[in-house]
C-alpha positions as CSV (number, residue, x, y, z in Angstrom):
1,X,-6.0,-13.7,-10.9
2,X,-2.4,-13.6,-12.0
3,X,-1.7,-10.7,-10.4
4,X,-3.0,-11.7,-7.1
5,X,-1.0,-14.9,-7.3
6,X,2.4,-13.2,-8.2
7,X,1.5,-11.0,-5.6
8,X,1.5,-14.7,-3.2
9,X,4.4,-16.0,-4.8
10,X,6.4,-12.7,-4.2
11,X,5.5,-12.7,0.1
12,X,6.1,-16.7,-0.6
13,X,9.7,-16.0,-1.8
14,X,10.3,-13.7,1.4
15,X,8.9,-15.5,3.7
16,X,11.0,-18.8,2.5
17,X,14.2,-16.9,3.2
18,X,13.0,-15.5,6.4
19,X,12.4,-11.8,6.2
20,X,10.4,-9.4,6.7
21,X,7.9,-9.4,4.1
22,X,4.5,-7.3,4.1
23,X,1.0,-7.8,2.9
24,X,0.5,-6.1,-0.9
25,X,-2.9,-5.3,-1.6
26,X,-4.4,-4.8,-5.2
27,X,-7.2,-1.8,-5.6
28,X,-9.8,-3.6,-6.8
29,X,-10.7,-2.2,-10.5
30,X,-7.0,-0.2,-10.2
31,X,-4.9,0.6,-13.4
32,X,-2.6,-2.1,-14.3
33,X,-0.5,-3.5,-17.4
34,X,3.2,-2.5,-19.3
35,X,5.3,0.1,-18.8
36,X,8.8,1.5,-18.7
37,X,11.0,3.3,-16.3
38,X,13.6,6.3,-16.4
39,X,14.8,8.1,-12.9
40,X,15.5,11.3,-11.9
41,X,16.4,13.6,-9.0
42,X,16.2,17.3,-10.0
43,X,15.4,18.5,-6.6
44,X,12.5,20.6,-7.4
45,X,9.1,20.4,-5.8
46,X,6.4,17.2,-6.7
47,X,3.9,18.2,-8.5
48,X,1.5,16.2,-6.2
49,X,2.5,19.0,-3.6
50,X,0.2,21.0,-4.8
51,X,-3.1,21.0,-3.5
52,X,-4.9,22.1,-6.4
53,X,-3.0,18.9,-8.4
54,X,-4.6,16.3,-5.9
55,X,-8.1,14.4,-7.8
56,X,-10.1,12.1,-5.6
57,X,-8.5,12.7,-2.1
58,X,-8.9,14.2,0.2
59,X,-5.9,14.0,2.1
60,X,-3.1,16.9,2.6
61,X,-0.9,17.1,-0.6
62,X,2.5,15.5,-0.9
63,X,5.1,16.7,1.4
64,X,7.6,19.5,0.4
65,X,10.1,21.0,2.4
66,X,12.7,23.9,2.5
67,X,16.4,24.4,1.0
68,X,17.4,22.0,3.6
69,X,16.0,18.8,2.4
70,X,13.9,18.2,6.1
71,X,11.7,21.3,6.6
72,X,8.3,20.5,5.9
73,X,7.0,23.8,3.8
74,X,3.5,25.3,3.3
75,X,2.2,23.7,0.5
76,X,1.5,26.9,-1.6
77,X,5.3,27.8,-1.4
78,X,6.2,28.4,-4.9
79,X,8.8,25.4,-6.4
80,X,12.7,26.5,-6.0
81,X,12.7,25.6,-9.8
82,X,10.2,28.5,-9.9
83,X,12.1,30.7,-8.1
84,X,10.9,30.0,-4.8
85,X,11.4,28.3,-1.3
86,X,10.2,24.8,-1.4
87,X,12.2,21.2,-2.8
88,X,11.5,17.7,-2.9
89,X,12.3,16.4,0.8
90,X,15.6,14.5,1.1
91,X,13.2,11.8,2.4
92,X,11.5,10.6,-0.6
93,X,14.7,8.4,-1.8
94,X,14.2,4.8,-2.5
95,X,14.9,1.9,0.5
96,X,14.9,-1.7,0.7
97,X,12.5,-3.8,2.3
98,X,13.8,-7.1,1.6
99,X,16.1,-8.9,-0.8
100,X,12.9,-9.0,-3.8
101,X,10.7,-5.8,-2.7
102,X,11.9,-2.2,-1.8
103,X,9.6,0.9,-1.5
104,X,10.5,4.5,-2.8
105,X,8.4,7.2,-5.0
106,X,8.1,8.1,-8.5
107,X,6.5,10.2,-11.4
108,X,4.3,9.1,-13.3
109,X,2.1,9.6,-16.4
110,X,-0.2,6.9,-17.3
111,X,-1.7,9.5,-20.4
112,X,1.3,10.4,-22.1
113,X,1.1,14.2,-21.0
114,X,0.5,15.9,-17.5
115,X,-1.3,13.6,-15.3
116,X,-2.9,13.8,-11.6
117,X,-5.0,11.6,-11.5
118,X,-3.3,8.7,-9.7
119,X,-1.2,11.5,-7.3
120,X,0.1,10.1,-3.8
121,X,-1.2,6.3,-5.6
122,X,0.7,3.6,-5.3
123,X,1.6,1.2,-7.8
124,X,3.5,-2.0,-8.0
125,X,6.2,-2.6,-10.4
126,X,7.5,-6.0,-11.3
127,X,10.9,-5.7,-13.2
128,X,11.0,-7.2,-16.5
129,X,14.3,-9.1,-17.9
130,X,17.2,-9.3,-16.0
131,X,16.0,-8.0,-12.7
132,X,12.7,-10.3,-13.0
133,X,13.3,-11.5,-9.4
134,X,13.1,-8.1,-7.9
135,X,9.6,-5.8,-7.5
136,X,9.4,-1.9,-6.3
137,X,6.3,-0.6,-4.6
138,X,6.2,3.2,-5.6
139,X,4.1,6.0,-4.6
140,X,2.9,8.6,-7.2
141,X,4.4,11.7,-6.3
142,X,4.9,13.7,-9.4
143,X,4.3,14.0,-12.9
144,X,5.7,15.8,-16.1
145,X,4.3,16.9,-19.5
146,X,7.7,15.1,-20.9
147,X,6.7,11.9,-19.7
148,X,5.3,9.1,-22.2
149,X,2.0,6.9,-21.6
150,X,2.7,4.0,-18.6
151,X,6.4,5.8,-17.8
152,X,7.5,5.5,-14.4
153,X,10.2,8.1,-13.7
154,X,11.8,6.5,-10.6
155,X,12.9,9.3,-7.7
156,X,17.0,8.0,-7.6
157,X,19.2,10.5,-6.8
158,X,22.4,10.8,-9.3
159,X,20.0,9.4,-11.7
160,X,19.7,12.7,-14.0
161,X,18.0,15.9,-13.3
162,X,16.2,16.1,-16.5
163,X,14.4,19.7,-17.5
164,X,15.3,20.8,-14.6
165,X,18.0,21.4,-11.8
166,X,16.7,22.8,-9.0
167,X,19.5,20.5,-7.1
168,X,22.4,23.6,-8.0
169,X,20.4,26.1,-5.6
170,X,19.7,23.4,-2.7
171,X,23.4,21.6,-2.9
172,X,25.4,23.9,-5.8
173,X,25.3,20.5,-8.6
174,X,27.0,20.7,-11.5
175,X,25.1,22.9,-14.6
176,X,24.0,19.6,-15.8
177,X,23.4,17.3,-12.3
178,X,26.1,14.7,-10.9
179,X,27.0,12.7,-13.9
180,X,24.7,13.6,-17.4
181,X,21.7,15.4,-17.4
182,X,19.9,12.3,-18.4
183,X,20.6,9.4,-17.1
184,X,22.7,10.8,-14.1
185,X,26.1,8.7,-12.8
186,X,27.1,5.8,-14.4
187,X,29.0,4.0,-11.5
188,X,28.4,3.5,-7.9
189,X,31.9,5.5,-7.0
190,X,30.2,8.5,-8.3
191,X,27.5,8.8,-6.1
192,X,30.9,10.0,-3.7
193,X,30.2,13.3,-5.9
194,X,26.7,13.6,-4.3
195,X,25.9,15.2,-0.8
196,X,26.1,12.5,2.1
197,X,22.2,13.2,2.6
198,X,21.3,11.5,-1.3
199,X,24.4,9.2,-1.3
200,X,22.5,5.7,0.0
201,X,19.4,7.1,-2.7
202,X,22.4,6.9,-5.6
203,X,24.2,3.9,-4.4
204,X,20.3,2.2,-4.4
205,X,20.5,2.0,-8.2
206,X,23.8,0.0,-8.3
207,X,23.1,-2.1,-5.5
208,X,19.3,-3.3,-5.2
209,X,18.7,-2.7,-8.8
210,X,22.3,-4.4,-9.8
211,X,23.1,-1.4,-11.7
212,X,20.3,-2.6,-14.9
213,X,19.6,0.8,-16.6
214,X,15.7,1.7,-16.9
215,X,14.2,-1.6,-17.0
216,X,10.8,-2.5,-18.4
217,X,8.2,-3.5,-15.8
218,X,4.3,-4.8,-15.6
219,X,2.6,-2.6,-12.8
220,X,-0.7,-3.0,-10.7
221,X,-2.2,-0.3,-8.2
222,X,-1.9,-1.4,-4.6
223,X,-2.9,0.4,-1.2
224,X,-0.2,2.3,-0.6
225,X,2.0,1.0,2.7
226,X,2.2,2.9,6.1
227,X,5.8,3.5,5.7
228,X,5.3,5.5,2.3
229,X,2.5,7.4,3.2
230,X,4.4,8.4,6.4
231,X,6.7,10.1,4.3
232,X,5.1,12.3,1.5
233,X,1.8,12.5,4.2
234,X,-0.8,12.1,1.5
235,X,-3.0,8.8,0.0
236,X,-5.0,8.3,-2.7
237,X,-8.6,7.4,-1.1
């Protein structure tokens, strides 16, 4: 009950301000509760793109594409942080929906290790603290054995490349990403350092999230929108 009424109160506050502001849909008996968030961008191919990674769908796996960000790949191309051909798509960067809600894609790991079972899932995260009026609808499309349980790594570019850096193959980044391995740049000028195609990805943290480092967040799993599903190509049935 009180997630279906924040849910109302959130299309309430968007619809007294007069935008655009779309229909949210709880999966009935879906995961919900506390969590926390980190971000990344390390450029190398979701997890969810594999075929063999998907549980309970049967839909086409997550969307990965070549060295130049827009290419959709075959999905058993071996990751570029594997030494092959395919990346994460350029694509799969955060954007605003209205002045409370924006959509984008994350990793997740609800088990505290590697976890599948909720790839190309959406989930809704409501900020905690001092972005409280703000909520981000995320789809599920990778995971990682570094992950804790309930941590939402959020897909920002310039926010960190983590393990890994398949981004100094695909755009010749720095050893350790744009800005620190973890935790990426720390101002909005730095995004500047990024490629053009990931710049509005970076600048996202500073501007729609007001520049508050990995806040904590409640989360409830939603039908995934159109417009993410368009992207990555896959949904959780």
């Amino acid at each position: 009950m009180e997630t279906a009424l924040a849910l109302i109160l959130l299309a309430c506050v968007a619809s007294s301000t007069g935008e655009y502001s779309p229909d949210i849909i709880p999966v009935p008996g879906g995961l919900s509760g506390t969590g926390i968030t980190t971000g990344y961008w390390d450029c190398c191919k979701p997890s969810c793109s594999w075929r063999g990674n998907l549980r309970n769908t049967s839909a086409d796996p997550v969307t990965s594409c070549a060295i130049d960000g827009d290419t959709v790949i075959d999905p058993e191309a071996m990751s570029n942080c594997g030494g092959g051909p395919s990346y994460m798509c350029t694509n799969q960067q955060p954007f605003v929906v209205n002045s409370t809600l924006a959509y984008g894609f994350t990793a997740a790991s609800f088990t505290g290790k590697a976890d599948y079972k909720l790839c190309c899932g959406c989930v809704l995260l409501s900020f905690i603290g001092a972005l409280s009026h703000k909520k981000m609808l995320v789809q599920i499309t990778n995971t990682g054995a570094d992950l804790v349980v309930n941590q939402f790594d959020l897909a920002f570019p310039g926010a960190g490349v983590g393990i890994n850096n398949g981004c100094i193959s695909q755009w010749n980044a720095p050893p350790d990403g744009w800005g620190k391995r973890y935790g990426g740049v720390d101002t909005e000028a730095e995004c500047d350092q990024l490629p053009w195609q990931l710049q509005d990805g970076c600048r996202f943290r500073f501007e729609f999230m007001e520049s508050v480092p990995v806040p904590n967040v409640t989360f409830v799993q939603v039908e995934c929108p159109k417009e993410l599903v368009d992207i990555s190509h896959c949904n959780l049935k």
